[in-house]
Backbone as CSV, one residue per row, in Angstrom:
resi,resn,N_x,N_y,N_z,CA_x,CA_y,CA_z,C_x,C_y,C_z
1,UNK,-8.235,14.839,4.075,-7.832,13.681,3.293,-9.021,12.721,3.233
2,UNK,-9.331,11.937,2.049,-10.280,11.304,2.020,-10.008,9.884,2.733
3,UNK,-10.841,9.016,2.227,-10.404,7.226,2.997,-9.621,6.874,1.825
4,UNK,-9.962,7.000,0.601,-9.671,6.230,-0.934,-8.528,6.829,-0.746
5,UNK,-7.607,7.781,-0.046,-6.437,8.722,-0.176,-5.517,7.689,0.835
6,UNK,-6.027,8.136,1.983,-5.472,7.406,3.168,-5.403,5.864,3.009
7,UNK,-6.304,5.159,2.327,-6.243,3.698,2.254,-4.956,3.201,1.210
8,UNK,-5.186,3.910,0.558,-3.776,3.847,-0.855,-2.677,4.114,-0.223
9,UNK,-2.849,5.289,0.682,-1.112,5.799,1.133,-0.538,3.782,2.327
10,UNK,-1.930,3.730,2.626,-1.574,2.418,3.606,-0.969,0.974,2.722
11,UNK,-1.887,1.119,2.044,-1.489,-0.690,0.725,-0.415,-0.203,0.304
12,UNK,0.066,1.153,-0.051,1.294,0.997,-1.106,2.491,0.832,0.164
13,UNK,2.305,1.236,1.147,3.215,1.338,2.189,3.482,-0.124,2.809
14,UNK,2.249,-0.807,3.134,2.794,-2.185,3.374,2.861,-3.074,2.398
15,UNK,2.594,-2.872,1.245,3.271,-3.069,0.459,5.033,-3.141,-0.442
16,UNK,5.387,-2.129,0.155,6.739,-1.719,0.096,7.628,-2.209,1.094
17,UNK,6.680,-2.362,2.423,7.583,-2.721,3.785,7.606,-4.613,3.101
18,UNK,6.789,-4.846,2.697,6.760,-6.561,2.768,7.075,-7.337,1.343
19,UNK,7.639,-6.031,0.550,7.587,-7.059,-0.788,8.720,-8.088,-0.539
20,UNK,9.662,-7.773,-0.005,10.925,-9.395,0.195,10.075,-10.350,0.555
21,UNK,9.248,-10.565,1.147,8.207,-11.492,1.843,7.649,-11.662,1.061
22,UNK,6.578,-10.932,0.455,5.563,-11.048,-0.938,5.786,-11.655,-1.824
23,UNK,7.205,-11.651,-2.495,7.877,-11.767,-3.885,8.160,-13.402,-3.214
24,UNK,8.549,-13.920,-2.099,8.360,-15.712,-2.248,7.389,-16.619,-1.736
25,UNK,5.775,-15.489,-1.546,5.044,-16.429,-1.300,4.348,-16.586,-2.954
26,UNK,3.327,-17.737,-2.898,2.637,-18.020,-4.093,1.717,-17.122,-4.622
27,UNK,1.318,-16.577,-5.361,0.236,-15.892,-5.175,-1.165,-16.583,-5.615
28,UNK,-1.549,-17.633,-5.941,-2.481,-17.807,-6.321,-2.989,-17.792,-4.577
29,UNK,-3.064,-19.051,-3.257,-3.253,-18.445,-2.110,-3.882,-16.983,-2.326
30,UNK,-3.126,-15.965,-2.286,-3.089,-14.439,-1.813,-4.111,-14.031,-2.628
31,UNK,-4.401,-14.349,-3.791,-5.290,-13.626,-4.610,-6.393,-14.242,-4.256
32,UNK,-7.018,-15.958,-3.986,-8.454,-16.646,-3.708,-8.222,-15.488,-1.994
33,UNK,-7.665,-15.358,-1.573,-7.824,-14.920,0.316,-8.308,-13.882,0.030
34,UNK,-7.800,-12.758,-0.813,-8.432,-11.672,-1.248,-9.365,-10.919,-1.815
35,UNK,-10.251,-12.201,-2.782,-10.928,-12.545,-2.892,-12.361,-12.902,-2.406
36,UNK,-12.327,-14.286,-1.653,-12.689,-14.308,-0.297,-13.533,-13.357,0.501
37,UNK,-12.183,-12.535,1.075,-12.294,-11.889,1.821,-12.850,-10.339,1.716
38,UNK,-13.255,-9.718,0.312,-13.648,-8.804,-0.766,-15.226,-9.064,-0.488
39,UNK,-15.557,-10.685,-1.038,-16.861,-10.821,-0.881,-17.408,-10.558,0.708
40,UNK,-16.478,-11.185,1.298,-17.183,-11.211,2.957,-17.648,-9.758,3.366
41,UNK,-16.647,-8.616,2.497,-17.145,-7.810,3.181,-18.361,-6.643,2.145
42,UNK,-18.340,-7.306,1.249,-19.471,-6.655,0.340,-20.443,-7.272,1.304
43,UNK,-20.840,-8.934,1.511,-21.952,-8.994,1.887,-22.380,-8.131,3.600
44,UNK,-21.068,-8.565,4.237,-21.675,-7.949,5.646,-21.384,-6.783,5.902
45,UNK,-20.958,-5.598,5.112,-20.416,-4.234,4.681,-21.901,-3.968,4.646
46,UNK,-22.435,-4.296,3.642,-24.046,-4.462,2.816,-25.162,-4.382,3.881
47,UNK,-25.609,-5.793,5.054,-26.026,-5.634,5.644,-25.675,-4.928,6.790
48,UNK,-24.562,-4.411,7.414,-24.323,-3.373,8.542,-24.804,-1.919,8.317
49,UNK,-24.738,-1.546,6.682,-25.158,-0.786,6.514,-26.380,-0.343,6.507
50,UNK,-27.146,-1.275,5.698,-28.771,-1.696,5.539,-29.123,-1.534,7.410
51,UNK,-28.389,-2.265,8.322,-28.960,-1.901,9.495,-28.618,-0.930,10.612
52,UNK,-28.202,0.323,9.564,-28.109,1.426,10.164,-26.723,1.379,11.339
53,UNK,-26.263,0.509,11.634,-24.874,0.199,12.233,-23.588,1.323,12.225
54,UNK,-23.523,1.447,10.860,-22.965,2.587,10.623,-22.637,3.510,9.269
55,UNK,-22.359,4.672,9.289,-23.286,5.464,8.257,-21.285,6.366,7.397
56,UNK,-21.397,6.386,6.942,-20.257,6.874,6.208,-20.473,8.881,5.930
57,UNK,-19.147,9.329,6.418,-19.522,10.717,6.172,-19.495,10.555,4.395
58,UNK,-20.082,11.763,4.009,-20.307,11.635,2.350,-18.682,12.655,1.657
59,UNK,-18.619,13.504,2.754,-17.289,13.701,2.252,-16.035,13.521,2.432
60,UNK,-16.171,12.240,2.467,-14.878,11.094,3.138,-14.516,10.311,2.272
61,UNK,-15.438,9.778,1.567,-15.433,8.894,0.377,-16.255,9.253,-0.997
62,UNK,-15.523,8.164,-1.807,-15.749,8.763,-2.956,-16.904,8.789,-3.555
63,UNK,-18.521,7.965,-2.811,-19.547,8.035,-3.385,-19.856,6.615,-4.472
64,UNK,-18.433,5.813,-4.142,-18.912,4.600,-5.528,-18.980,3.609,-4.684
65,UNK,-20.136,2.548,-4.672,-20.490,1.196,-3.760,-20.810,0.011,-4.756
66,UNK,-20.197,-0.347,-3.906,-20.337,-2.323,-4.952,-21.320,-2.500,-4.117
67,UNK,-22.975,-3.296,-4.040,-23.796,-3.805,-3.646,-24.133,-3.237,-1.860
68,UNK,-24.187,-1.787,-2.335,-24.214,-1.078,-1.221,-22.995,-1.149,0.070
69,UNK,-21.959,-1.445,-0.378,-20.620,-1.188,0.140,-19.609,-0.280,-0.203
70,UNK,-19.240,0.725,0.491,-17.980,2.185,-0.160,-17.117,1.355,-0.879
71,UNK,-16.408,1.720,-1.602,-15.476,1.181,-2.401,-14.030,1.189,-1.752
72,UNK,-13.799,2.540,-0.214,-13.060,2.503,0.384,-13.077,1.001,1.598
73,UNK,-13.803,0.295,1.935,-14.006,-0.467,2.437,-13.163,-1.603,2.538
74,UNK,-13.072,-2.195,0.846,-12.375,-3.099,0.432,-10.886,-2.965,0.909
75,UNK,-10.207,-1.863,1.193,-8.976,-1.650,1.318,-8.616,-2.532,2.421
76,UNK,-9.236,-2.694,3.360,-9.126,-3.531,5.109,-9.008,-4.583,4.571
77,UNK,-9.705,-5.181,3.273,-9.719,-6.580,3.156,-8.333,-6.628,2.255
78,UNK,-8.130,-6.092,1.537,-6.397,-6.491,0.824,-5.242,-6.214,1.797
79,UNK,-5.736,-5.353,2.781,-4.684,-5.193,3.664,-4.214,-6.274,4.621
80,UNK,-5.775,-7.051,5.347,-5.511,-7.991,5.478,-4.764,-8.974,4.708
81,UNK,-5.357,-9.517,3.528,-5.108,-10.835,2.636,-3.553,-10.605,2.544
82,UNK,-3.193,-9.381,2.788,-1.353,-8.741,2.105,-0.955,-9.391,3.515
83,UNK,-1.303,-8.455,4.794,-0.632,-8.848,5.697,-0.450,-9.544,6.275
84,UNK,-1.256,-10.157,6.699,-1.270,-11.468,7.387,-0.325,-12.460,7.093
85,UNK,-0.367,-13.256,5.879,0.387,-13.532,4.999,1.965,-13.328,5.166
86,UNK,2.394,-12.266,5.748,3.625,-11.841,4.925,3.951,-11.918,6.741
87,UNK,3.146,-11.602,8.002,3.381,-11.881,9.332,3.516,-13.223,9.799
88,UNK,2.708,-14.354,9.318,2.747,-15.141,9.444,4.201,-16.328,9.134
89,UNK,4.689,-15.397,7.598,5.623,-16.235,7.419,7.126,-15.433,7.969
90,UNK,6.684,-14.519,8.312,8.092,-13.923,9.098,7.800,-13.966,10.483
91,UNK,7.161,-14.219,11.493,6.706,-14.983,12.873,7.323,-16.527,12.227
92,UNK,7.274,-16.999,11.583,7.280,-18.108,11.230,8.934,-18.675,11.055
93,UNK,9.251,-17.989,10.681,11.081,-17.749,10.164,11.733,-17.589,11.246
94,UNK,11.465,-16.837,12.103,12.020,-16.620,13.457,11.721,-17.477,14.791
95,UNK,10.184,-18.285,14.156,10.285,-19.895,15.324,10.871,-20.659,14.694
96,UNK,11.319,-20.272,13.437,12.458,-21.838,12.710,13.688,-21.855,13.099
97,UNK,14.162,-20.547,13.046,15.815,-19.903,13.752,15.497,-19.897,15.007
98,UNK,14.677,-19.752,16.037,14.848,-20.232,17.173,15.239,-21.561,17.739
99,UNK,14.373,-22.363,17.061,14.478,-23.790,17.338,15.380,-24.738,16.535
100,UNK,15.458,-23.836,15.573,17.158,-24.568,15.242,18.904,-23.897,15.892
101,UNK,18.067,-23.160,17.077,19.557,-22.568,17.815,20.082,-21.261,17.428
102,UNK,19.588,-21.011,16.157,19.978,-19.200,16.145,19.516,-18.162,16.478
103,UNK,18.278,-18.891,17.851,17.816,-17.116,18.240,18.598,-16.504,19.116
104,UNK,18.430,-15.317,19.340,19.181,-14.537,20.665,18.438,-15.187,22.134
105,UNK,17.453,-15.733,22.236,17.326,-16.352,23.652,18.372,-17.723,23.862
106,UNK,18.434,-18.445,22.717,19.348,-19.675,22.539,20.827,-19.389,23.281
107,UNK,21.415,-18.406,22.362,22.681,-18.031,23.107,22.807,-17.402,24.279
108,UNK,21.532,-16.450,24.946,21.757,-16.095,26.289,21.747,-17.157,27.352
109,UNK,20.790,-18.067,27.147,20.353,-19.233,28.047,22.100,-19.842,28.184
110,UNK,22.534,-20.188,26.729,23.848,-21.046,27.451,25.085,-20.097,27.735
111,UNK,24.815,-18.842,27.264,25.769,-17.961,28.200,25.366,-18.016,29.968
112,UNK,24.268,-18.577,30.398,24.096,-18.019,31.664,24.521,-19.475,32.072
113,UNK,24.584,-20.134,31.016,24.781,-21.744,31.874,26.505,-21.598,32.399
């Protein structure tokens, strides 16, 4: 299996796990993060490579580079910009229902009282 294979089977998958999440955040956010975060890794993708850091098998990927970066590369960075995002606000949902009394530690604590 290639990376461009394996990276797709990953975005469409957390993708699918998080669209309830996805579908009420904003996207303008998600798209500048992705963005962003695209360039960060063209440039230091670019120089890690340039300094021999690390070397890509040739039959792993598909052979196409944005400014001397694999094109499989980019995938880490949407995966991030997707996930994070979509953890943050569901970590986030569950310290709101905690602290407004509907978590499961809430009701054990005053069951033990």
């Amino acid at each position: 299996m290639t990376n461009i294979v394996l990276n797709a089977v990953v975005l469409a998958l957390l993708v699918v796990v998080s669209w309830r999440v996805l579908r009420r955040l904003r996207p303008g956010p998600l798209v500048w993060t992705a963005v962003v975060l695209c360039v960060l890794t063209l440039v230091f993708d670019t120089l890690m490579i340039a300094a021999d850091l690390y070397v890509f098998d040739p039959g792993k990927i598909l052979g196409v580079y944005l400014w001397g970066a694999p094109l499989e590369d980019f995938a880490y960075a949407l995966a991030a910009a997707l996930g994070m995002p979509v953890l943050w606000t569901v970590l986030g949902d569950r310290g709101r229902a905690r602290a407004a009394g509907g978590g499961p530690r809430d009701r054990a604590d005053e069951d033990a009282r």
